[in-house]
C-alpha positions in Angstrom: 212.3 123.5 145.7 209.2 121.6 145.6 205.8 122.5 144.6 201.9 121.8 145.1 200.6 118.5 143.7 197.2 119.6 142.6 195.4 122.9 141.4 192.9 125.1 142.9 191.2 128.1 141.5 191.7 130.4 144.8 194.6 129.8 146.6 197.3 127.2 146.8 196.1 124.2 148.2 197.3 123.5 151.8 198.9 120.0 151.4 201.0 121.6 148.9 202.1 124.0 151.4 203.0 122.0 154.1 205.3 119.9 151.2 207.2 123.1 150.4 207.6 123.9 153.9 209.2 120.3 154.7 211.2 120.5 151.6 213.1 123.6 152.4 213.0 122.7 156.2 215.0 119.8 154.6 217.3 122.2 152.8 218.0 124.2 155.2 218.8 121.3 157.7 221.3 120.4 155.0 223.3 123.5 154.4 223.0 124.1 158.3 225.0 120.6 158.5 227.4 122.0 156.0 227.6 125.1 158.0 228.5 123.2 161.1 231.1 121.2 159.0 232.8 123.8 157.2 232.2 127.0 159.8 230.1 129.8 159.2 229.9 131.0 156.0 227.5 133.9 154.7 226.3 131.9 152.1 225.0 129.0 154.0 223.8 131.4 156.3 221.9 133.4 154.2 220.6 130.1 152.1 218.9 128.7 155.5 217.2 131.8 156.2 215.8 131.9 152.4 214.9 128.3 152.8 212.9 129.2 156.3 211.4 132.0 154.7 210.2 131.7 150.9 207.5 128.9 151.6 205.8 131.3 153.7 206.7 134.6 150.7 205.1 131.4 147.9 202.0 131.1 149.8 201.5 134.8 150.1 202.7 135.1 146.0 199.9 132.1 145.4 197.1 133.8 146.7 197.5 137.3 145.5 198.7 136.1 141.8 195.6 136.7 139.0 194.6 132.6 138.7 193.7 133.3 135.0 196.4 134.4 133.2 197.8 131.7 131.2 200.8 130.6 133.3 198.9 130.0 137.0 200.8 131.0 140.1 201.6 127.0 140.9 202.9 126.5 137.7 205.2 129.6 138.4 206.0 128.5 142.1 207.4 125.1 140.3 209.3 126.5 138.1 210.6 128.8 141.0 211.6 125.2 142.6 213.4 123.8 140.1 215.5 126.9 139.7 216.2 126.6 143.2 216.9 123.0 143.0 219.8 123.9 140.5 220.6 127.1 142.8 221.1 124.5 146.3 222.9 121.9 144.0 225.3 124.6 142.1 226.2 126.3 146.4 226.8 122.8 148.3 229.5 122.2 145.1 227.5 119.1 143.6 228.0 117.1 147.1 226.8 114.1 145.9 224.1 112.6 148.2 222.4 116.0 149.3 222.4 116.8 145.2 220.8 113.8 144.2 218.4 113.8 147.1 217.7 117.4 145.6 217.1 115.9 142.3 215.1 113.1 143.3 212.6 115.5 145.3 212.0 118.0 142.5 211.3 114.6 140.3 208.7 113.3 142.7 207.2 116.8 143.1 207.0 117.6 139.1 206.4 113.7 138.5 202.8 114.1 140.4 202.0 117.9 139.5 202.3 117.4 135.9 203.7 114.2 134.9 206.8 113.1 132.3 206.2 117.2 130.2 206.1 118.9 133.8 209.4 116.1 134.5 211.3 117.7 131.3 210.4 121.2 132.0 211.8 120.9 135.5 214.8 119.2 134.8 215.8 122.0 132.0 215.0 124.5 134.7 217.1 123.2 137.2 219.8 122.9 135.0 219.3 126.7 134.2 219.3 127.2 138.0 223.1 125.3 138.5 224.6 127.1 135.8 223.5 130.4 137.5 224.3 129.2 140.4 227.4 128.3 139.4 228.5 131.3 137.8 226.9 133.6 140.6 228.4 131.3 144.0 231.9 129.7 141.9 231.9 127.1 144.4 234.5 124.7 144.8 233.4 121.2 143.9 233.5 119.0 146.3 231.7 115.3 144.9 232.2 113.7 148.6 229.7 114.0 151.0 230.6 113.8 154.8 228.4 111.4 157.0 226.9 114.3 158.6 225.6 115.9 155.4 224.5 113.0 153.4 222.6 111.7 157.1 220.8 115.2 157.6 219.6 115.0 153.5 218.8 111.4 153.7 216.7 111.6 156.8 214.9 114.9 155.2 214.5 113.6 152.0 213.4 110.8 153.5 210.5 112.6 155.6 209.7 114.6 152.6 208.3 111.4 150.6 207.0 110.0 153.1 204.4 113.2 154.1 204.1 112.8 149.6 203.2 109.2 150.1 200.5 109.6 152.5 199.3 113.4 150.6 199.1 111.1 147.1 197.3 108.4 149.6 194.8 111.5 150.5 194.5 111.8 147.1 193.1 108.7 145.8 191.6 107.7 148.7 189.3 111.3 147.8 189.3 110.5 144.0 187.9 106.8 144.9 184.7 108.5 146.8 184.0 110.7 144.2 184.2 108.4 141.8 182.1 106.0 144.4 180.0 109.4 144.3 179.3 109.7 140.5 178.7 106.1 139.7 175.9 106.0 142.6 174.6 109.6 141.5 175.2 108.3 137.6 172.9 105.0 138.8 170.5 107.4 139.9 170.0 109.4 137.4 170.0 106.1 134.7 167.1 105.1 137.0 165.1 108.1 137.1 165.4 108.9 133.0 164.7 104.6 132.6 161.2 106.2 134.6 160.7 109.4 132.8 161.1 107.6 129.5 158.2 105.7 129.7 156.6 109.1 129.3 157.7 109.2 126.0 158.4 108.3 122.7 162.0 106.7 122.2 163.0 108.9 119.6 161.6 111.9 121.2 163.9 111.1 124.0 166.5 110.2 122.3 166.5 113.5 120.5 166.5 115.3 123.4 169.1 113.7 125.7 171.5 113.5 122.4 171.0 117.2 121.8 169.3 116.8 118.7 166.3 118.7 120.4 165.9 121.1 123.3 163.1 121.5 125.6 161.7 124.5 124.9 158.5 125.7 123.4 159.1 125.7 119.9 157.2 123.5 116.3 158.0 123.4 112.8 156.0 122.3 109.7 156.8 119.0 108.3 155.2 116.3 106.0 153.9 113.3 108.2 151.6 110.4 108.1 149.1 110.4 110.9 147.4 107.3 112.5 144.9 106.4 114.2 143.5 103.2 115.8 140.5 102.2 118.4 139.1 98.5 118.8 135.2 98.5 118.1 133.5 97.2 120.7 135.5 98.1 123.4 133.1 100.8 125.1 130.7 97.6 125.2 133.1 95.2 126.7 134.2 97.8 129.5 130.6 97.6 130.4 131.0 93.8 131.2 134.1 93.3 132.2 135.6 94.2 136.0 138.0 96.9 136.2 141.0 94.9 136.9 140.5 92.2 133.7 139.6 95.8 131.6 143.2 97.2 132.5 144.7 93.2 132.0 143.1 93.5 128.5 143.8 96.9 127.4 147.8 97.4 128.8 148.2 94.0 126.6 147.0 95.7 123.5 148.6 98.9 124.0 151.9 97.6 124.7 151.4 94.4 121.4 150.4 97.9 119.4 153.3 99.9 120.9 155.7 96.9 119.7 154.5 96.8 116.2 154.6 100.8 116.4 158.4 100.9 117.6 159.4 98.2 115.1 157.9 100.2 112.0 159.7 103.4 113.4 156.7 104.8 114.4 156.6 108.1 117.1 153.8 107.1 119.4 152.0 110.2 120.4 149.5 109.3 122.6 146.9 106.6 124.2 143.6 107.8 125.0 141.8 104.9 126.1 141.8 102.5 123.6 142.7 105.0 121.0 146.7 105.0 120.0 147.9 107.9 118.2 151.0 107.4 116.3 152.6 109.7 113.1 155.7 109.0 110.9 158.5 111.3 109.5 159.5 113.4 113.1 162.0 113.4 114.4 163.3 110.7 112.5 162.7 110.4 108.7 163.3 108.2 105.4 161.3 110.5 103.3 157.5 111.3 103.0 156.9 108.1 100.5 159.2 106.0 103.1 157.4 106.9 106.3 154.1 106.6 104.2 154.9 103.0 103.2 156.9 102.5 107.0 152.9 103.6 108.7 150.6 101.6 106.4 152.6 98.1 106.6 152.4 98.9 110.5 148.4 99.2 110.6 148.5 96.0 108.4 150.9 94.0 110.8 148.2 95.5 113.6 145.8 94.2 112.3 147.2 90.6 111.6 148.4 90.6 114.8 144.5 91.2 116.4 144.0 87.9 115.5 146.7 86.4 117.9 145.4 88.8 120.5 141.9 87.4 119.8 143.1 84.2 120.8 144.9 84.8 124.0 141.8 87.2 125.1 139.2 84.4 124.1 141.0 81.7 126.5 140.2 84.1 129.1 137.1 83.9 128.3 136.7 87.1 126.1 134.7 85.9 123.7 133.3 88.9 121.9 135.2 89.7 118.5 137.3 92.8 119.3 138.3 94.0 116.2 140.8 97.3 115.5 140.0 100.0 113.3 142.2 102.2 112.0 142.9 105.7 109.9 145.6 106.9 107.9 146.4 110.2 106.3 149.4 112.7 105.3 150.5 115.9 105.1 152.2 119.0 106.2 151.4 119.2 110.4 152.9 121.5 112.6 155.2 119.5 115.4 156.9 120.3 118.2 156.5 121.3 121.9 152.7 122.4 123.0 151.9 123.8 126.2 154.0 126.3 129.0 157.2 126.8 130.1 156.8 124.3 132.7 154.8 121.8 131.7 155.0 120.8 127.5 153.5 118.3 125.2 155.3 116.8 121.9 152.4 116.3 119.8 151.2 117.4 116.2 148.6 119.5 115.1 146.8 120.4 111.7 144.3 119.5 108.8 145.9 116.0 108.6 145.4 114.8 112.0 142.0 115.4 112.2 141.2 113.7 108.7 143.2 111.2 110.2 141.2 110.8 113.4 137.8 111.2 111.5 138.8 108.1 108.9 139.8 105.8 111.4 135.8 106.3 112.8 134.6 106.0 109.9 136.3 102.6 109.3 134.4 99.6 109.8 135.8 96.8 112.3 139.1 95.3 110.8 139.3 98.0 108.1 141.8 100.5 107.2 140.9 104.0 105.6 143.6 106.3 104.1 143.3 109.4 102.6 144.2 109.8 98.6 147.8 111.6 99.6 149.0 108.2 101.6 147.7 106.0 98.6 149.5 108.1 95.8 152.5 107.8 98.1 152.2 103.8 99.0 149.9 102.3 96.0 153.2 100.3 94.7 153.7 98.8 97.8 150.1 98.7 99.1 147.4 97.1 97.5 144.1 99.6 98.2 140.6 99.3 96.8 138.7 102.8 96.5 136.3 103.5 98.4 134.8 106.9 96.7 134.6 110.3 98.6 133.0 110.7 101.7 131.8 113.5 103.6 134.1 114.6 106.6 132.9 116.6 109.5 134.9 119.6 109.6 135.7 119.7 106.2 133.7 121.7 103.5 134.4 119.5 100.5 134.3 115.8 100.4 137.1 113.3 100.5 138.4 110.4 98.6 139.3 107.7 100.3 141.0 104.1 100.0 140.6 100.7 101.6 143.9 99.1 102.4 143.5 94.9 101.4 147.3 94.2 101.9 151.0 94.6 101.0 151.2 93.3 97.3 154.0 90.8 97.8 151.9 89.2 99.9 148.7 89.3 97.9 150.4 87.3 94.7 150.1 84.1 93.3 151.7 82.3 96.1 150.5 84.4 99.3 152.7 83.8 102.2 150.0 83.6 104.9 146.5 81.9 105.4 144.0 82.9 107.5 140.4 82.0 109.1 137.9 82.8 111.4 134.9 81.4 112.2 132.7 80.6 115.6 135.3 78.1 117.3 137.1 78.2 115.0 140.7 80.8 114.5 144.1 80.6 112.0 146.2 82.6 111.4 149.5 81.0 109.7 152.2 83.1 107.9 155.0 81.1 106.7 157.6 84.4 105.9 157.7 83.9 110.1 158.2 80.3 111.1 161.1 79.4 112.0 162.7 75.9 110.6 162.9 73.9 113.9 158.7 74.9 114.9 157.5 73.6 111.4 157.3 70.2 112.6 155.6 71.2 115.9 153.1 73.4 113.3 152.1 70.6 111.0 151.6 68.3 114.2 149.4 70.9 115.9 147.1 71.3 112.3 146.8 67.2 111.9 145.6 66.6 115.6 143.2 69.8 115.3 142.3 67.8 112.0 141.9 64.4 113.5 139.4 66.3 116.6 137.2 67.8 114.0 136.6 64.3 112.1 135.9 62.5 114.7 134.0 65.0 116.6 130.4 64.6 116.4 128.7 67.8 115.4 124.4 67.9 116.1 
């Protein structure tokens, strides 16, 4: 009459073994009450034995039945239940108190197996089982329960939900360490790919974890735009400076370039030294012009933003100029995972990338080179000034080239930044980036700097 409370994919589970037992220990203790009150009668007789017996016949049934066929053997054992439930009810002649206590344990039991769709189910079937049972037994109706009866089903119904309590108790106590379990193991893991991550490029990662990408070994050939970057001078100011203030310096750089990289959409590919690699249009891409245009207004803000880094390096007393050079070129590269099976590199390879790398060392300090395939691409956004053709190492014929000055809405009648440089001397102001409530703070600053240089006494 009542069934297991949870699936497994061998055998029935034990709890819900030990709940069928009880059950029809219960059932049987009822009709063995009726049997006392009303003398022996085969029926009751024979329903305590079946009662005794078909938990132990179920558990045999649930282990040898197939567990994949649609219907699974403790879906089957329930419905066997509730056909008994209608059976038990239909024999004791609808007694009332054992019958509801019959119906209230089949609820309980298809209640937690399945829910309110298992609830419905079991309810039609144990109506299916009274009218059987009512046409195989005919029993004479008898509504009232004697004190006997309705004790013996209270006390085992009773007994029944309270073993169904403390199994449901079991239950979530087991569901609340698991889910203890997978939150710490879930923390973990959040931890350890927050690590790996820094390894690479956000949108590398993100294409992998989201599925986008798999990691295998495997490229493709796509149209990028390849940079380059290196400060000049640096080789000369690791000779001077001590280790620790050379890896101060340089992590500061890489992660103010990484920044500017990241906000243009840029995939950074690499650092080698002083040396940042970075290419547009893979994984992610607007379109070859787009990523163009997206990469050369990222070397430009680089370069504007050297000359705040100039400023914080000379107030620790870095004062040679460090100035960043950079190299720009597009094309079709070949992308995608590089190496073994166990150990893989996303990086690009091809023509482009090394006319990229060879431009940014031909650039003198502040400039930026790019090839005549970025220009045709960004020349209405980018103001460039050509530079002729140079000869390449590596490459037979010689190439043209362009200087980048500057994005053209900022180059117009009304440019939206000012800057200087000179010995002691360092601005850099653009206006598209002040906020409202520093603009005060910024006149004050450039009226005392004004008032110190008057009145300072220059031999």
């Amino acid at each position: 009459m009542i069934t297991d409370t949870r699936a497994t994919p061998v055998k029935p589970p034990l709890d819900g073994y030990y709940s069928r037992v009880i059950a029809y220990l219960g059932v049987a203790l009822t009709f063995s009450a009726l049997l006392v009150e009303r003398g022996h009668q085969l029926p009751y007789l024979a329903t305590i034995l079946y009662a005794l017996l078909y938990p132990q016949l179920a558990q045999v049934l649930g282990r040898r039945l197939p567990q994949d066929k649609p219907v699974s053997p403790r879906l089957a054992l329930l419905a066997l239940d509730a056909f008994h439930t209608g059976a038990f009810i239909a024999l004791i002649g609808f007694s009332v108190v054992p019958s509801l206590m019959f119906l209230l344990l089949m609820g309980v039991a298809c209640l937690i197996a399945g829910g309110s769709t298992y609830l419905i189910a079991g309810s039609l079937l144990t109506i299916s089982g009274t009218l059987l049972g009512a046409a195989a037994f005919q029993p004479q109706i008898a509504l009232a329960s004697s004190p006997l009866v309705a004790l013996v089903s209270l006390i085992s119904g009773g007994v029944f939900l309270l073993v169904m309590a403390a199994f449901v108790h079991k239950q979530s106590h087991n569901l609340e360490q698991t889910r203890q379990k997978l939150q710490r193991e879930q923390e973990k893991t959040a931890r350890l790919a927050a690590n790996v991550s820094k390894y690479l490029s956000p949108q590398v990662w993100e294409s992998i974890f989201s599925g986008k990408r798999s990691a295998r070994l495997e490229t493709r050939r796509k149209k990028l735009t390849v940079f380059f970057s290196d400060i000049r001078g640096f080789t000369e100011l690791a000779e001077e400076l001590e280790a620790e203030a050379l890896t101060d310096l340089l992590n500061n750089y890489l992660d103010e370039m990484s920044r500017i990289a990241l906000q243009y959409g840029g995939t950074i590919d690499k650092f080698v030294g002083d040396c940042v690699m970075v290419f547009f249009g893979d994984p992610n891409t607007r379109g070859a012009k787009q990523d163009a245009e997206a990469a050369v207004s990222m070397a430009i803000a680089m370069r504007k933003h050297m000359k705040v880094l100039r400023q914080q390096w000379r107030s620790r007393g870095i004062t040679k100029p460090l100035e960043i050079r950079m190299g720009l070129s597009t094309g079709y590269c070949t992308v995608g995972n590089f190496g073994t099976a166990t150990r893989m590199d996303y990086t690009i390879i091809g023509r482009e990338v090394n006319l990229a790398s060879r431009l940014e060392g031909a650039a003198d300090a502040g400039e930026i080179l790019i090839s005549h395939e970025t220009y045709s691409l960004v020349k209405e956004l980018i103001m460039c000034r050509d530079k002729g053709q140079i000869s390449v190492k590596g490459f037979s014929r010689p190439v043209q080239i362009y200087e980048v000055v500057g994005l053209r809405r900022e180059l117009g009648a009304a440019p939206t930044f000012v800057e200087h440089e000179l010995t002691g001397f360092s601005m850099y102001l653009d206006t598209n980036h002040v906020r409202n409530y520093d603009k005060e703070q910024i006149i004050k600053a450039l009226e005392q700097a004004a008032r110190k240089l008057r009145d300072k006494v220059i031999v």
